[in-house]
MITOR-774125 format. One record per atom (N, C-alpha, C, O, CB): residue number from 1; residue in three letters; x, y, z. Coordinates in steps of 0.02 Angstrom, whole numbers, plus 50000, padded with zeros to 5 digits. Glycine has a CB too. Example, Ala and Ser with C-alpha at 12.3 -4.5 7.8 and 13.67 -1.06 7.14 Angstrom:
// residues 2
> 1, ALA, 50660, 49716, 50390 $
> 1, ALA, 50615, 49775, 50390 $
> 1, ALA, 50660, 49835, 50390 $
> 1, ALA, 50712, 49834, 50423 $
> 1, ALA, 50565, 49776, 50452 $
> 2, SER, 50642, 49888, 50354 $
> 2, SER, 50684, 49947, 50357 $
> 2, SER, 50645, 50002, 50394 $
> 2, SER, 50670, 50057, 50402 $
> 2, SER, 50704, 49970, 50286 $
This chain:
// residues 68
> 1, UNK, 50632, 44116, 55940 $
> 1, UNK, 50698, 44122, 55911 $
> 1, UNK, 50749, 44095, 55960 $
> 1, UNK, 50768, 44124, 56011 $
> 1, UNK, 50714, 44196, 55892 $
> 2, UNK, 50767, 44039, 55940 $
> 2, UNK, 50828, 44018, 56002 $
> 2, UNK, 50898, 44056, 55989 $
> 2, UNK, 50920, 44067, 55933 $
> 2, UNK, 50849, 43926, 56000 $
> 3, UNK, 50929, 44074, 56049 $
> 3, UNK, 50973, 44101, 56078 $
> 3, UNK, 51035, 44060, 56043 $
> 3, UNK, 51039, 43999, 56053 $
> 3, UNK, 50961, 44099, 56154 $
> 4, UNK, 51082, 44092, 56002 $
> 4, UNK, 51142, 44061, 55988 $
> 4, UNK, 51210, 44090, 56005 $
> 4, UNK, 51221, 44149, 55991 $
> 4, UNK, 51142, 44050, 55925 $
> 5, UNK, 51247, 44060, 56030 $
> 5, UNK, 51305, 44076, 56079 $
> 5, UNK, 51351, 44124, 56047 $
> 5, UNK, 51369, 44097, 55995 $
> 5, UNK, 51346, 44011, 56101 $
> 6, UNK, 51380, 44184, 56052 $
> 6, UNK, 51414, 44214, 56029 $
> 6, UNK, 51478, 44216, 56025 $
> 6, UNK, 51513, 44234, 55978 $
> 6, UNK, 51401, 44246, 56039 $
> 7, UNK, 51499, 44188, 56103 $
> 7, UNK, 51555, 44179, 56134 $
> 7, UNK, 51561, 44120, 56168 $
> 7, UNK, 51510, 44097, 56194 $
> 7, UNK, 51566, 44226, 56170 $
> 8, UNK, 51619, 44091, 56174 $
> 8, UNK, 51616, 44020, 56233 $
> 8, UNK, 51596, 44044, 56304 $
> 8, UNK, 51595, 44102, 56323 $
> 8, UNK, 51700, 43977, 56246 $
> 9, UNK, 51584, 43998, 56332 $
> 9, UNK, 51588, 43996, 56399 $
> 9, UNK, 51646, 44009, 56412 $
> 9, UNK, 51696, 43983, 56388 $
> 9, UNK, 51569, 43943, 56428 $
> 10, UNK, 51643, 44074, 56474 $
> 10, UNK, 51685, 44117, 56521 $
> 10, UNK, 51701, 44120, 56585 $
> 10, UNK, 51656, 44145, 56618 $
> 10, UNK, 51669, 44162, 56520 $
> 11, UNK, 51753, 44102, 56622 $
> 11, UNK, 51774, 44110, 56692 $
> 11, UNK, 51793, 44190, 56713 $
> 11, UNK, 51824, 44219, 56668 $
> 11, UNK, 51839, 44061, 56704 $
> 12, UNK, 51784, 44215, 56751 $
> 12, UNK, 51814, 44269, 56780 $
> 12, UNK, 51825, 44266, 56832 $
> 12, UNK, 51784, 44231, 56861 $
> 12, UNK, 51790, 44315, 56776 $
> 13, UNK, 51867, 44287, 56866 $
> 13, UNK, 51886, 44292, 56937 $
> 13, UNK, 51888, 44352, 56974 $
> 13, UNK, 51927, 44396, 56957 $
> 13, UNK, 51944, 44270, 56943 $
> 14, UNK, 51851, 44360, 57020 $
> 14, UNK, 51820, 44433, 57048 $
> 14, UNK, 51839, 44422, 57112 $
> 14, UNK, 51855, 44368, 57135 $
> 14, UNK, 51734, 44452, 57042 $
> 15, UNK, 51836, 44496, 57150 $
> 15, UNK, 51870, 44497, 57210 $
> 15, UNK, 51811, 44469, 57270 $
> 15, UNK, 51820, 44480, 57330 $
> 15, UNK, 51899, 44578, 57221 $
> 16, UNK, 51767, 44440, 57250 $
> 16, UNK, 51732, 44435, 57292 $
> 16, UNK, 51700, 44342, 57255 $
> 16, UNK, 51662, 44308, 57289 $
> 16, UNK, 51682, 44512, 57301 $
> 17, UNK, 51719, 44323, 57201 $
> 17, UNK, 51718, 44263, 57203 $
> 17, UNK, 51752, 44255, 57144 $
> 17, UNK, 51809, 44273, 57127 $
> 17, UNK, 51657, 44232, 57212 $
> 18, UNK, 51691, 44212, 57101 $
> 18, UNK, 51699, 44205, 57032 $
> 18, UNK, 51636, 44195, 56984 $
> 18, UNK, 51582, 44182, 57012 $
> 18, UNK, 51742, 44151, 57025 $
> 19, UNK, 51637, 44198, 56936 $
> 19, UNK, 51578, 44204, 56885 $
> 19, UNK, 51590, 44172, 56828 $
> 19, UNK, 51627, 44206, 56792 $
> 19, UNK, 51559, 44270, 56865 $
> 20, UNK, 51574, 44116, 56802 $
> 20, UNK, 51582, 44071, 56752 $
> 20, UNK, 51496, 44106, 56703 $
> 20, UNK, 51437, 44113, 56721 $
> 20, UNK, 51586, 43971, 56792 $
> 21, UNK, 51532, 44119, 56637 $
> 21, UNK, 51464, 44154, 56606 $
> 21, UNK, 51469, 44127, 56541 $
> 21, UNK, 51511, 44088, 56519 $
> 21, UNK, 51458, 44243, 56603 $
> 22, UNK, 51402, 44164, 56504 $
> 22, UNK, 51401, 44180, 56445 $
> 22, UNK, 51343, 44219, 56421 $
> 22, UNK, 51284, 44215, 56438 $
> 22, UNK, 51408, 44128, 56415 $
> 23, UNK, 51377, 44266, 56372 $
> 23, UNK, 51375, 44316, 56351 $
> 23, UNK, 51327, 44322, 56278 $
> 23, UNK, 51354, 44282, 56239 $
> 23, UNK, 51441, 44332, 56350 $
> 24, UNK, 51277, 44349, 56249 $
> 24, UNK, 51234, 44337, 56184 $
> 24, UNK, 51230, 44406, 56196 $
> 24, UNK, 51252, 44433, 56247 $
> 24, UNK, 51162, 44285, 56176 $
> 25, UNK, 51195, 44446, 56135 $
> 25, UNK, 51182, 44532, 56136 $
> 25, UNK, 51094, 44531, 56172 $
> 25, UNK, 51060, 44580, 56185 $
> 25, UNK, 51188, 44578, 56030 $
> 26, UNK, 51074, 44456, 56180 $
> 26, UNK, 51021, 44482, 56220 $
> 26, UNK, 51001, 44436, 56283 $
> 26, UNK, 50945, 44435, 56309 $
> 26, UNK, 50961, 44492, 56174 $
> 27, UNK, 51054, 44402, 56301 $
> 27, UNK, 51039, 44365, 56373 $
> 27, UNK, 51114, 44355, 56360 $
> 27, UNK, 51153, 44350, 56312 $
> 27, UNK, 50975, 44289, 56386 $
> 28, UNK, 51114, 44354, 56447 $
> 28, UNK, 51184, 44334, 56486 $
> 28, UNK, 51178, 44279, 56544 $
> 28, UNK, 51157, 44300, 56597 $
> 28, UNK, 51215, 44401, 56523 $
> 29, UNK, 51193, 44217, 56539 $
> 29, UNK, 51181, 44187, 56586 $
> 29, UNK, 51250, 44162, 56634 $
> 29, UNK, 51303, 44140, 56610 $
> 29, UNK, 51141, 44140, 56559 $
> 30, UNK, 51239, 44169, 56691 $
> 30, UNK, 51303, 44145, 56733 $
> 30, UNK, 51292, 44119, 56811 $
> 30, UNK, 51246, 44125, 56852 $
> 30, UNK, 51353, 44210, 56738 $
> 31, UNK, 51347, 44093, 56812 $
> 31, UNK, 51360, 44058, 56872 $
> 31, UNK, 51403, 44089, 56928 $
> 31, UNK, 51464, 44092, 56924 $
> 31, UNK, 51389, 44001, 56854 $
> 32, UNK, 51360, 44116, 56993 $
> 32, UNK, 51412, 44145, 57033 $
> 32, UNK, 51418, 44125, 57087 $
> 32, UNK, 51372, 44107, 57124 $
> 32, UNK, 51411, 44203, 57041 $
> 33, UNK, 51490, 44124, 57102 $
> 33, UNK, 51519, 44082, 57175 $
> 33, UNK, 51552, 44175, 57197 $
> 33, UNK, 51596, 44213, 57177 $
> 33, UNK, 51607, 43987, 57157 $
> 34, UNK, 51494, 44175, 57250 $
> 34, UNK, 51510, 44194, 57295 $
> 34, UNK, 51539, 44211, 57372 $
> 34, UNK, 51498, 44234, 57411 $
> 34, UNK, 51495, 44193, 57283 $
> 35, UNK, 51605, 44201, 57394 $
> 35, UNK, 51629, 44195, 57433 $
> 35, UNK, 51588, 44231, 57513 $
> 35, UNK, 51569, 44289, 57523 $
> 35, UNK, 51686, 44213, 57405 $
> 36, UNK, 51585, 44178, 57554 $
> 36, UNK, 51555, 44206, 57620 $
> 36, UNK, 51576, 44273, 57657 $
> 36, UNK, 51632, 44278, 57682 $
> 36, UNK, 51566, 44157, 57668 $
> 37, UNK, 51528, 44325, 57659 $
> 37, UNK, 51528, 44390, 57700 $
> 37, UNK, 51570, 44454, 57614 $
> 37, UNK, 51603, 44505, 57621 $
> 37, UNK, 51600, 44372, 57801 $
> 38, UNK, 51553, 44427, 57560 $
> 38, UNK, 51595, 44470, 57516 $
> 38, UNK, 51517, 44484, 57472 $
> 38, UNK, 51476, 44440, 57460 $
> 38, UNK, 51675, 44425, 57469 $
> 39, UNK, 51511, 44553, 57453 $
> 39, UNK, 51492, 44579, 57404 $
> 39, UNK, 51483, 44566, 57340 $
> 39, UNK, 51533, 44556, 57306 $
> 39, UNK, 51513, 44610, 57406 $
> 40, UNK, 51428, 44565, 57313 $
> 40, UNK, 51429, 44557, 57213 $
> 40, UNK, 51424, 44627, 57210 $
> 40, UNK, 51400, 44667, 57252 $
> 40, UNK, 51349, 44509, 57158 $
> 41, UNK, 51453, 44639, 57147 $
> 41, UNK, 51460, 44728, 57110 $
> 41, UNK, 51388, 44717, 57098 $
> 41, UNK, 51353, 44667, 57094 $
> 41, UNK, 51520, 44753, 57023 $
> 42, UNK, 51379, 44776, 57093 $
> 42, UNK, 51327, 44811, 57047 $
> 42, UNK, 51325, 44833, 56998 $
> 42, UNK, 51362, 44881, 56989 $
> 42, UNK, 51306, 44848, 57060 $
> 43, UNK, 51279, 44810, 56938 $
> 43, UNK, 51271, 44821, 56872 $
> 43, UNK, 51196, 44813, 56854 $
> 43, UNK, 51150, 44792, 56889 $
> 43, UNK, 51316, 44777, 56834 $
> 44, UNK, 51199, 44843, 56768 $
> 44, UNK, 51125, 44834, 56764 $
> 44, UNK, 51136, 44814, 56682 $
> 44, UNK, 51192, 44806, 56659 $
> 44, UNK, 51068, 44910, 56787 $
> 45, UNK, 51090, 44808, 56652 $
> 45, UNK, 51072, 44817, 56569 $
> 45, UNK, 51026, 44846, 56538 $
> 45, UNK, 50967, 44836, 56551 $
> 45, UNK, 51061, 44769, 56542 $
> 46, UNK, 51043, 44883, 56497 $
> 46, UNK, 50984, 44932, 56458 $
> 46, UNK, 50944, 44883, 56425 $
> 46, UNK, 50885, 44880, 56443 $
> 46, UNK, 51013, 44989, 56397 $
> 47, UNK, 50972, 44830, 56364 $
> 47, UNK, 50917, 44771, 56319 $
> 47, UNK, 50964, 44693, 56342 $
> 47, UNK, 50993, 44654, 56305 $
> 47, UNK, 50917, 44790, 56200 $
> 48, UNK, 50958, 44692, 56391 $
> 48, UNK, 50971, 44626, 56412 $
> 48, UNK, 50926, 44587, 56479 $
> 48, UNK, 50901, 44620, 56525 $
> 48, UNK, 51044, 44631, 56428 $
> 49, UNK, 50923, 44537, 56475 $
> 49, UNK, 50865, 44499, 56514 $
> 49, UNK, 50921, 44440, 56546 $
> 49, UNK, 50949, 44401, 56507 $
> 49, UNK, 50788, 44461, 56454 $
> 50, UNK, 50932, 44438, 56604 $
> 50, UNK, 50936, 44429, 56662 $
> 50, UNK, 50919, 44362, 56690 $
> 50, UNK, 50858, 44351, 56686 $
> 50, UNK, 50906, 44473, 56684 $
> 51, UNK, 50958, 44308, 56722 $
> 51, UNK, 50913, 44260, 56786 $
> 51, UNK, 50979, 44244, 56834 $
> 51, UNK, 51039, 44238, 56823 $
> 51, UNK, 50866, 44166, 56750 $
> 52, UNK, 50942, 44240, 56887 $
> 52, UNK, 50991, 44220, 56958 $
> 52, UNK, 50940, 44159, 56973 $
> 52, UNK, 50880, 44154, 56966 $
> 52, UNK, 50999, 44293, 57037 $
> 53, UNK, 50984, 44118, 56996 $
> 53, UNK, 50960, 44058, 57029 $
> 53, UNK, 51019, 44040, 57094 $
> 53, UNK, 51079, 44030, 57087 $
> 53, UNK, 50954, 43993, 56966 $
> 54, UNK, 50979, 44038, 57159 $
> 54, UNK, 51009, 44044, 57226 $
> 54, UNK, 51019, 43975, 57245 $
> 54, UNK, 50981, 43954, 57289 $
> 54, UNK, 50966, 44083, 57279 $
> 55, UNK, 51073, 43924, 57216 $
> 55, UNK, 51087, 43867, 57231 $
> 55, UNK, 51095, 43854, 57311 $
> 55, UNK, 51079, 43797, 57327 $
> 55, UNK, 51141, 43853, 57192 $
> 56, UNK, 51115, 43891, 57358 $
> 56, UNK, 51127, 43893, 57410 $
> 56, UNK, 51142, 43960, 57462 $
> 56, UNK, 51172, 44009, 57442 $
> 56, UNK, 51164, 43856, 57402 $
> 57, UNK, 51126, 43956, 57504 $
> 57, UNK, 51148, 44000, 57548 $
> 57, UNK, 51087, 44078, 57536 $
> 57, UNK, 51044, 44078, 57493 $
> 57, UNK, 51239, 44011, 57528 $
> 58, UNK, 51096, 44121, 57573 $
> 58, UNK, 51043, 44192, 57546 $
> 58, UNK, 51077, 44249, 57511 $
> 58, UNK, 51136, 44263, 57520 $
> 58, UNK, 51007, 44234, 57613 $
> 59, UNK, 51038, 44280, 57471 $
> 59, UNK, 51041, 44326, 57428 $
> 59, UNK, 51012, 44401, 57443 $
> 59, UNK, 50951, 44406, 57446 $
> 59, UNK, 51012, 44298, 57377 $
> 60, UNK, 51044, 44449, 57451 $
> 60, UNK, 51004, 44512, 57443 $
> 60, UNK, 51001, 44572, 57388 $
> 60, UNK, 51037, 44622, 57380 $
> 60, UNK, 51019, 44541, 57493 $
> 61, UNK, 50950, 44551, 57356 $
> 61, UNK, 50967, 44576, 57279 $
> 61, UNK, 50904, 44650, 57279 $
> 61, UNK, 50844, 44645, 57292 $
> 61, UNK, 50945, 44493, 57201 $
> 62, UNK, 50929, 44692, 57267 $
> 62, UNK, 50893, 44747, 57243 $
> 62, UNK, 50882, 44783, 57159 $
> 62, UNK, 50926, 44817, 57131 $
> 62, UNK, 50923, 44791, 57284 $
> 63, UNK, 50840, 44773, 57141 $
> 63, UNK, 50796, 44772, 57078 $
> 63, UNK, 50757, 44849, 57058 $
> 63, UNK, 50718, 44877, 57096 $
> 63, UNK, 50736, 44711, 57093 $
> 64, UNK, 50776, 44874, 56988 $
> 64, UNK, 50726, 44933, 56987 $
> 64, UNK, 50684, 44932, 56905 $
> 64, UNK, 50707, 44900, 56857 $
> 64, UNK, 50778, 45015, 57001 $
> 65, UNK, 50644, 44957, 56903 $
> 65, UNK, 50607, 44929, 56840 $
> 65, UNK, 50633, 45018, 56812 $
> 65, UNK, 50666, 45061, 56841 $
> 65, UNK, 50498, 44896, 56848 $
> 66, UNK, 50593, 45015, 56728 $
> 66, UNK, 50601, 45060, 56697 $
> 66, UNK, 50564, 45149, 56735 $
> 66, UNK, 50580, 45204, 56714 $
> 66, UNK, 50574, 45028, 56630 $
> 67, UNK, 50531, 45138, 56774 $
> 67, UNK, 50505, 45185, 56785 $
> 67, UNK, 50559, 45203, 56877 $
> 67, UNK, 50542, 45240, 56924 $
> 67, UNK, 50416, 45167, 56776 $
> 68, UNK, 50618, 45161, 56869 $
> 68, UNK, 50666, 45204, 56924 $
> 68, UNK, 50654, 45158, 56999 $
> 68, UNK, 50682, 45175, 57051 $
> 68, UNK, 50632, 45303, 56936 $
Protein backbone atom coordinates (compact mmCIF):
# COMPACT_ATOMS: atom_id res chain seq x y z
CA UNK A 1 0.00 0.00 0.00
CA UNK A 2 1.92 3.16 -0.89
CA UNK A 3 2.06 5.93 1.51
CA UNK A 4 0.05 9.10 0.39
CA UNK A 5 0.92 12.48 1.74
CA UNK A 6 -1.49 13.99 4.05
CA UNK A 7 0.10 17.16 4.54
CA UNK A 8 2.86 19.18 2.58
CA UNK A 9 6.15 19.22 3.43
CA UNK A 10 7.02 21.04 6.82
CA UNK A 11 9.81 23.30 8.27
CA UNK A 12 10.01 23.79 11.93
CA UNK A 13 12.38 25.59 13.79
CA UNK A 14 13.58 24.14 17.12
CA UNK A 15 15.80 25.36 19.69
CA UNK A 16 18.33 23.15 18.95
CA UNK A 17 18.09 23.20 15.07
CA UNK A 18 15.52 22.53 12.59
CA UNK A 19 13.37 19.73 11.13
CA UNK A 20 11.97 19.87 7.65
CA UNK A 21 9.17 16.86 7.75
CA UNK A 22 6.34 15.07 6.78
CA UNK A 23 3.71 13.82 8.44
CA UNK A 24 1.11 10.52 7.20
CA UNK A 25 -1.02 8.69 10.24
CA UNK A 26 1.52 5.97 9.69
CA UNK A 27 5.09 7.17 8.84
CA UNK A 28 6.79 10.44 9.49
CA UNK A 29 9.72 11.19 7.61
CA UNK A 30 12.20 14.13 8.30
CA UNK A 31 15.13 15.96 7.95
CA UNK A 32 17.16 17.14 10.95
CA UNK A 33 19.76 19.86 11.16
CA UNK A 34 21.13 19.65 14.15
CA UNK A 35 23.11 22.38 15.53
CA UNK A 36 26.71 21.45 17.10
CA UNK A 37 26.85 20.52 21.04
CA UNK A 38 22.66 21.01 21.12
CA UNK A 39 20.22 18.30 22.00
CA UNK A 40 17.21 16.58 19.93
CA UNK A 41 13.92 16.30 22.26
CA UNK A 42 12.70 13.23 22.99
CA UNK A 43 9.69 11.60 21.65
CA UNK A 44 8.23 8.38 20.70
CA UNK A 45 5.07 6.83 18.71
CA UNK A 46 2.54 4.40 19.72
CA UNK A 47 1.54 3.24 15.55
CA UNK A 48 4.10 5.06 13.77
CA UNK A 49 7.34 3.73 12.07
CA UNK A 50 10.25 5.80 12.14
CA UNK A 51 13.86 6.29 10.03
CA UNK A 52 16.95 8.46 10.86
CA UNK A 53 19.59 8.63 8.43
CA UNK A 54 23.06 10.22 9.87
CA UNK A 55 24.17 12.35 6.85
CA UNK A 56 27.05 13.56 8.86
CA UNK A 57 28.64 14.02 11.97
CA UNK A 58 27.57 11.32 15.23
CA UNK A 59 24.42 10.46 16.71
CA UNK A 60 23.42 9.15 20.14
CA UNK A 61 20.13 7.72 19.89
CA UNK A 62 18.49 5.58 22.56
CA UNK A 63 15.72 3.13 21.47
CA UNK A 64 13.13 0.94 23.53
CA UNK A 65 10.99 -1.81 22.02
CA UNK A 66 7.44 -2.80 23.22
CA UNK A 67 8.48 -4.83 26.02
CA UNK A 68 10.18 -1.36 27.83
Amino acid sequence: MPIVPTKPIQRNQKGWGYEIFHNSPEYCGKVLVVYAEKKYSLHHHEQKHETFYVQSGRIWMRTVDENG
